[in-house]
N, C-alpha and C positions, 0 to 999 in steps of 0.2 A: 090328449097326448098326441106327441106328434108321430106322421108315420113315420120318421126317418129317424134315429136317435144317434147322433155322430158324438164322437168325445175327444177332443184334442190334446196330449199331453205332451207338455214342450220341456226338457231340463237340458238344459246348455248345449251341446251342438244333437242331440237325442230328441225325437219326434215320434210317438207312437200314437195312433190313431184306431179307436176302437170305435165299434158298431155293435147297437142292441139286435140282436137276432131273434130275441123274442117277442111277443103280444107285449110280457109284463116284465118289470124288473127282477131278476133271480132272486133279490132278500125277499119279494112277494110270495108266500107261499101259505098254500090256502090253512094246509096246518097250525101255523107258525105266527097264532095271534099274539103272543105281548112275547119280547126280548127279555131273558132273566139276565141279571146281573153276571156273568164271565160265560154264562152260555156260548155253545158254539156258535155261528150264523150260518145259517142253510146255504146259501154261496161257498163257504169257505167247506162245509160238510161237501159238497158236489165237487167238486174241485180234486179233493181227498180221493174221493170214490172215483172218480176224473182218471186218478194216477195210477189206482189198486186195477181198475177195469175189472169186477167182478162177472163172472157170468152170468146170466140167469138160474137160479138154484143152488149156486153157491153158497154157503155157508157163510156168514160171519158174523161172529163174537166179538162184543165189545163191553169189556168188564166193566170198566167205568165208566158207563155211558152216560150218568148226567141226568139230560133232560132227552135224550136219545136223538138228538139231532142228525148224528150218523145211520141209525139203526133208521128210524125215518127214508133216507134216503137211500139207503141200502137196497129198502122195501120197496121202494118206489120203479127203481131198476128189477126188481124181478127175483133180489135175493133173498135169501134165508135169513132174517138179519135179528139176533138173541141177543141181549144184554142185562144188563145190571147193575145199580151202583147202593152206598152205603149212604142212608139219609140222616143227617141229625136232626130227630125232631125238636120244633121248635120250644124256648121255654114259657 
């Protein structure tokens, strides 16, 4: 991989120009081996938590959490992070 990871995105008179800031790709995550079908993606969960800026020991609930992708990253920040969802099991 290269050290440098630049990304150019051009749409009509508009130019934004992104930079990898980290070692690995943000959908990399050491958790986070096989993608389920409408699953969240860890990117888009961090992002989320990105806007909330939970503090450490914070609390948060997440009823419908899935596959916990949020709750995951919640925990990862230092929160309290409780969830739950309703599974149909298979026939």
């Amino acid at each position: 991989m290269a050290e440098l990871n630049v990304r150019l995105f051009i749409e009509h008179a508009e130019a934004l120009v992104g930079l990898r800031l980290g070692a690995t790709p943000l959908h990399r995550r050491s958790y986070k081996q096989a993608q389920r079908p409408g699953s969240l993606k860890p990117p888009v969960a961090a992002a989320l938590l990105e806007l909330l800026a939970p503090q450490p020991g914070e609390r948060l609930l997440d009823p419908c959490c899935g596959v916990g992708t949020i709750l995951v990253e919640a925990a990862r920040r230092g929160g309290l992070a409780r969830g739950g969802a309703i599974t149909t099991p298979k026939p």
